[in-house]
N, C-alpha and C positions, 0 to 999 in steps of 0.2 A: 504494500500500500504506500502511495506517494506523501508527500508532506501535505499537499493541496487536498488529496482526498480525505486524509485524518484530520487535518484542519474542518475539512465540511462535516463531516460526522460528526466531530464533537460540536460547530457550531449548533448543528440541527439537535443534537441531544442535551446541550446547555439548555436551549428553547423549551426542549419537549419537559425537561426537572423545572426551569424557570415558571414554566405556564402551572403544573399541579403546584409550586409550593406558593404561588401568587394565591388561586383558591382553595387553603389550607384556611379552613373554615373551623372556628371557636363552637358555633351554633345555628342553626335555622329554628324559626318558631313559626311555623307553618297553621298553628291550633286548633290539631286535628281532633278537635273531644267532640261531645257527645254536645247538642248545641241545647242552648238554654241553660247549661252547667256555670253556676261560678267557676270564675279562672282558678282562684286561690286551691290549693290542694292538685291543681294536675300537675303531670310528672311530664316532662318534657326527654322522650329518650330511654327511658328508663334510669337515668342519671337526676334529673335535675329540677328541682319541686319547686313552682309558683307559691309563695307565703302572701301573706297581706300585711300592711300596717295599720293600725289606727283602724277606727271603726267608721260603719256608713254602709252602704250600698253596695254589694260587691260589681264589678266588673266579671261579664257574664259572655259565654261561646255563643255565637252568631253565625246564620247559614250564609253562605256568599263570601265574596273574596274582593279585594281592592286589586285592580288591575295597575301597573304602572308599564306605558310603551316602551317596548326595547328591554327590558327586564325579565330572564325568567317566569313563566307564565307562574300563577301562584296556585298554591293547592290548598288541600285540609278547609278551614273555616275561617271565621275574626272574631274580634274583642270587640264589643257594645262596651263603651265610657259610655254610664248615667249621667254623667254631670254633677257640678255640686262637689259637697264633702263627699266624695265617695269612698270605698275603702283602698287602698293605696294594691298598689300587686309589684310584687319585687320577684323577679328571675335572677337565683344564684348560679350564675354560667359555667363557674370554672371551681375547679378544690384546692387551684393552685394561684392565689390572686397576682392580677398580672402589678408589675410596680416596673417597668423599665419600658421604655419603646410607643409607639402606638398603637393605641386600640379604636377600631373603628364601630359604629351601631348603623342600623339603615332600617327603615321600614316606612310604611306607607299609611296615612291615616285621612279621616272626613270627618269635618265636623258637622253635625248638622244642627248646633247650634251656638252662639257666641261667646265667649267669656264676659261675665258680667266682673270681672274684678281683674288685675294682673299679677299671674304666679305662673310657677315653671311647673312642666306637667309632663318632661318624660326626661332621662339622662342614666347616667351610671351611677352608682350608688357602693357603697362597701358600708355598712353599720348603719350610722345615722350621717354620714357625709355626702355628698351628692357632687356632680363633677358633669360639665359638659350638658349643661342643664338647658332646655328648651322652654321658649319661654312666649304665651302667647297673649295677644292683647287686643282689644277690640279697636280698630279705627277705622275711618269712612266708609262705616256702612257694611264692612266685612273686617280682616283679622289683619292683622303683621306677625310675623315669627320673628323673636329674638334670640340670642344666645348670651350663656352665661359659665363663666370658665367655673366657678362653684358656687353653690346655690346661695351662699353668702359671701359679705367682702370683695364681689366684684360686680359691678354694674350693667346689667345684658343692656347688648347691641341689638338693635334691629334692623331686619330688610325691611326696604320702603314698599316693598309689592305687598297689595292689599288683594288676600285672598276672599270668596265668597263662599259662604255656607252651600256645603255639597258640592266641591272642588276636591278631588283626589290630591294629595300631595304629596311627592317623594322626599325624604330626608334622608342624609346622611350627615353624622359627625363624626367627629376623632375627640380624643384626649392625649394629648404627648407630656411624658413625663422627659422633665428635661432637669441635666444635672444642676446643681444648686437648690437656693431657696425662693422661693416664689415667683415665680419663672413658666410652671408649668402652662401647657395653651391650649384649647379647644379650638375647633374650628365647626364650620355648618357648611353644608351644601344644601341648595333649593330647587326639589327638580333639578337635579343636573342632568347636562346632554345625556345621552342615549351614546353616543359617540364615545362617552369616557368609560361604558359599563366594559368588566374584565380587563380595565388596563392596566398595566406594571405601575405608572406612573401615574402620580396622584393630582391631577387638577386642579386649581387657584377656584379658593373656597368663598363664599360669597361672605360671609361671617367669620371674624377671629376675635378669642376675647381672652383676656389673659385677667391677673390679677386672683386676691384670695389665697388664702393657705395652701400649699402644693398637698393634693393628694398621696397617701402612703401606699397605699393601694387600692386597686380596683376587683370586684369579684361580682357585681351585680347588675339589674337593669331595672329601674323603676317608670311603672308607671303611675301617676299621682292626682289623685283629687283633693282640690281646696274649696275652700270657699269662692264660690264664681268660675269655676274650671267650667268648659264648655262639655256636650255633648257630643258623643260621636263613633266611629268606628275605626280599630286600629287593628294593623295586617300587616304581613311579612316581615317581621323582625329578625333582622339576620346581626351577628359580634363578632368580628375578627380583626387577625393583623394585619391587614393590605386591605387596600381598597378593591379587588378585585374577588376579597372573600363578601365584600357584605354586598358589591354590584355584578350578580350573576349574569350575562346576559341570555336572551332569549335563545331557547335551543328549535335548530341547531344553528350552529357560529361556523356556516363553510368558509369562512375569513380566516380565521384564524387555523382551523382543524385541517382545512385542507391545505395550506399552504405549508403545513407541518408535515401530511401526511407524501407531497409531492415531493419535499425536499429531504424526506427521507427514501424516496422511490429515487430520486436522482441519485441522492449519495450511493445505493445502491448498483445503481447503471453503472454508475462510473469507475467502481471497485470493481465489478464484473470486469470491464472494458482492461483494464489497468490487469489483472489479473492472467488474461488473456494474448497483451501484450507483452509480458514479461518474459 
């Protein structure tokens, strides 16, 4: 085998380990129960148990799914938010809480009605700390999303696009734990392209918020009702390290899959060829 053809194999076999370890996935919460069910008490996996906090209204399994374009078609069922104080639902994702690097969250929700007050109502959570905190609030007539690097001690950002009750909407965040002391950063994405789903590389985020105690670790995912929290429905919740673990794109990907699968048929040719010639 020549230098040029061992060079092409391993590029083409970098690609093919590069592409699984990009979606090397923490979790999907697809909510496949039984519908009508409180969330709290299902097992996600057979790993990994929905708790609640604080008392209220539980958040309950719903038939139907939130579609987002370009995305993984979605499966299983969703989460009906009552609104209000409702009872809070925390997913513990991991047994290993993550404290270095980043972690990303993504999922898809509709309100179908408005926040009567402003509070943050989904993020990471580890105890009673909260990190990367979503935050929504009623203006012109429909909502704005902000972001908040923790749920205290630092002041959430907002995007100025004014969404409408019964608007599907894609979200993606991060958390980066970065060395030193209070330094740590969130970011948000709003609806992002379609274009950036399964990419290696991470797209300029519409929201960054920084400030507040740096988180020690992270190990969970809350969803939160306060006082004046909106109604709604929330779907495909995916947690991982790369952005291409929580932006699955629609199958199938003959973009990516086949030009993998060609450039290993070439590298092949050409070793025959080469083989041949010798």
């Amino acid at each position: 085998m020549t230098n040029t053809t061992r060079s092409l194999v391993c590029t083409v076999l970098l690609a093919g380990f590069a592409l699984v370890s990009a979606h090397a996935q923490s979790v999907y919460e697809p909510f496949a129960y039984t519908n009508g069910d409180p969330l709290p008490g299902k097992v996600l996996g057979g790993s990994y148990t929905w708790n609640f906090q604080n008392s209220g209204t539980d958040v309950t399994i719903a038939s139907g799914n939130l579609s987002v374009s370009g995305l993984a078609a979605p499966t299983g069922s969703s989460a009906s938010l009552p609104g209000g104080n409702f009872k809070e639902a925390v997913l513990p994702f991991t047994t290993t809480p993550v404290s270095s690097g980043t972690i990303f969250y993504s999922f898809a929700f509709n309100l179908s009605s408005l926040p009567t007050a402003t509070a943050y109502s989904f993020g990471f959570n580890s105890s009673t700390s909260f990190a990367s905190t979503i935050w929504l609030q009623a203006s012109g007539g429909g909502y704005v999303i902000g972001l908040s690097n923790r749920s205290s001690g630092s002041t959430p950002v907002y995007d100025s696009t004014v969404f409408a009750t019964g608007t599907t909407v894609f979200i993606v965040g991060s958390y980066e734990f970065v060395s030193g002391t209070a330094n740590d950063v969130s970011k948000l994405w709003i609806n992002p392209s379609s274009a950036t789903f399964d990419d290696l590389a991470v797209p300029s985020a519409a929201l960054t918020s920084t400030g507040g105690t740096d988180m020690t670790s992270i190990n969970s995912f809350l969803i939160r009702g306060a006082t004046g929290s909106p109604a709604g429905t929330f779907d495909e919740l995916r947690i991982g390290t790369t952005w291409a673990a929580v932006t699955p794109a629609a199958i199938p990907e003959p973009s990516t899959y086949a030009a993998l699968l060609g450039a290993l048929a070439l590298a092949g040719v050409m070793l025959r060829r080469r083989s041949r010639l010798a």
